[in-house]
C-alpha positions in Angstrom: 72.9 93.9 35.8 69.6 96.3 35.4 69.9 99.6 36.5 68.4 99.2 40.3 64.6 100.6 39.2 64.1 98.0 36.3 65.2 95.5 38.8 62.3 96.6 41.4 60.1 96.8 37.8 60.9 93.1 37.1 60.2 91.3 40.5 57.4 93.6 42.1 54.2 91.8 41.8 51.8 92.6 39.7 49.9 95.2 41.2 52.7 96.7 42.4 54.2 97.3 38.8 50.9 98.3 37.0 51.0 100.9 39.7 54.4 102.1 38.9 53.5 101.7 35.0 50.4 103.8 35.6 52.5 107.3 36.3 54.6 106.6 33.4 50.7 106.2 31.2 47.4 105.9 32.3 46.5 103.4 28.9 45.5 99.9 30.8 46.3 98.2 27.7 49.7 100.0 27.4 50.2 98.2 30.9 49.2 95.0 30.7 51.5 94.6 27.7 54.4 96.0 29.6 53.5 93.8 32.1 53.4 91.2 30.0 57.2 91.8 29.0 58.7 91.4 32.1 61.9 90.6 33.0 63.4 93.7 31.1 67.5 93.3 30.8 67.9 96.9 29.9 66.2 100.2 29.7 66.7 100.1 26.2 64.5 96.8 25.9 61.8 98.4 28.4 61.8 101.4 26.2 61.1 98.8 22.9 58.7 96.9 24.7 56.6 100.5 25.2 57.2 101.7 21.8 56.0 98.4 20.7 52.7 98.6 23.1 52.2 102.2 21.9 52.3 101.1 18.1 49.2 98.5 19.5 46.8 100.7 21.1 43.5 101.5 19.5 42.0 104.7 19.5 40.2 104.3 22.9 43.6 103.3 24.5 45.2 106.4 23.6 42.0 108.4 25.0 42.7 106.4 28.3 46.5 107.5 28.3 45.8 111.4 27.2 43.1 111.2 29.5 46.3 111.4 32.6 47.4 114.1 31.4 47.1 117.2 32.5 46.7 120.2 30.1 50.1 122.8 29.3 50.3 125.2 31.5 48.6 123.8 33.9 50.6 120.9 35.3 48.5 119.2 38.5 49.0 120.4 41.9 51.0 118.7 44.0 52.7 116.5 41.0 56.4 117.1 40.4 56.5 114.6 37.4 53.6 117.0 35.6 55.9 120.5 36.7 59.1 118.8 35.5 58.1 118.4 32.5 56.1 121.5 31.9 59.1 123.4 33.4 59.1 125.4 29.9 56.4 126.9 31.1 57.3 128.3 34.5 58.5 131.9 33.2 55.9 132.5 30.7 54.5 135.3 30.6 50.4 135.8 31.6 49.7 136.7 28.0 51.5 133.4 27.0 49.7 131.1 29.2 46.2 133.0 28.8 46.7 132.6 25.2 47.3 128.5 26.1 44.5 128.1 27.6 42.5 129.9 24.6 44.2 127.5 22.3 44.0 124.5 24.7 40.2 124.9 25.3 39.8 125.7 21.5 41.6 121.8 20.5 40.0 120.5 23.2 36.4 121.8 21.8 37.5 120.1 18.3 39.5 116.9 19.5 37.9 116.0 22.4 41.0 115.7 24.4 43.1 117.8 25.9 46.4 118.9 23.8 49.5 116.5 24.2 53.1 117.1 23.5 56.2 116.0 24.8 57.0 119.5 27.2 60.1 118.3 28.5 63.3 120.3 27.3 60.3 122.8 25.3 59.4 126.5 26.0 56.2 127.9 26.4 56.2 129.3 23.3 57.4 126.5 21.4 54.7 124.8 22.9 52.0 127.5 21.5 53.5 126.8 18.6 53.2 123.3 18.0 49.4 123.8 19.5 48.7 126.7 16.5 50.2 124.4 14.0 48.5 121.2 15.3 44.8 122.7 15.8 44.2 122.3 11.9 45.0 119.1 11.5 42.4 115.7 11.2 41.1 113.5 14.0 43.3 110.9 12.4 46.6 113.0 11.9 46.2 114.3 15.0 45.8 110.8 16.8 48.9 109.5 15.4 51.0 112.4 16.7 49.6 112.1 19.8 50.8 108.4 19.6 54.2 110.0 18.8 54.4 112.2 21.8 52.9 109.9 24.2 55.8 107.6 23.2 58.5 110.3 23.6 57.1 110.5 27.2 56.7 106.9 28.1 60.1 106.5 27.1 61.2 109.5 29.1 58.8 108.3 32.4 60.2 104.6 32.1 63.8 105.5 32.0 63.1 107.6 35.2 61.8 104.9 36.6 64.2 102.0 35.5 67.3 104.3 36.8 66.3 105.4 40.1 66.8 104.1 43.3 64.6 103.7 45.6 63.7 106.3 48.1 65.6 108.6 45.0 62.9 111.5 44.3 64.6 111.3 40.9 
């Protein structure tokens, strides 16, 4: 039997579950192909259906799922999935997150998009890290490790979501 989540995932209607798939990623396309799935037996198959969907998008689908992001260090008000998983960040220091928003603006200047990495179970400073290393990279290596990351946290999001039940803050 599912976990009691992916069951709620499997028989909500449609709009419904593209609106539960949307605060796991913001890519329409990444949706509808979720969507598309359904019924899911197991986490595990829900997680290979995204990784599948992720592997799919084009260039403008990823825009539209980095585009829900909200940059490190500065996780949206008001959203506890966004402080969860920038938790790494909640002791740094203000040197650390002045000097992530330096970097932040300076990828965002050459990329176009904000910087994206999987925070969850990551420190500030690993985070930095990653962001110095990743700033001199192409457009093109630097869109396919975004399609990494944003399938680490898809897969995180959706398992969330598949093994919670409802009413559970989770």
């Amino acid at each position: 039997m599912p976990p009691p989540g992916l069951s709620r995932l499997n028989t909500a209607d449609d709009e419904a579950a593209r609106s539960a798939l949307h605060e796991a990623c913001a890519s329409r396309a990444w949706g509808d192909r979720i969507l598309a799935g359904r019924p899911y037996a197991t986490t595990d198959a829900l997680c290979a259906a995204s990784d599948a969907a992720m592997a799919e998008l084009t260039a403008d689908d990823l825009a539209e799922a980095v585009a829900g992001h909200p940059p490190i260090g500065r996780p949206k008000p008001g959203d506890p999935t966004s402080h969860r998983e920038q938790s790494g960040m909640a002791g740094a220091s203000a040197a650390l997150k002045a000097e992530l928003l330096e970097l932040n603006l300076a990828y965002q200047d050459k990329f176009g998009h904000t910087f994206l990495i999987c925070a969850s179970g990551r420190t500030g400073e690993q985070m930095r890290d990653a962001l110095r290393h990743r700033i001199d990279n192409t457009p093109e290596q630097e869109r396919e490790i975004v399609r990494v990351e944003l399938g680490k946290i898809n897969r995180i999001r959706l398992t969330r979501i598949a093994e919670h039940a409802e009413g559970d803050a989770g």
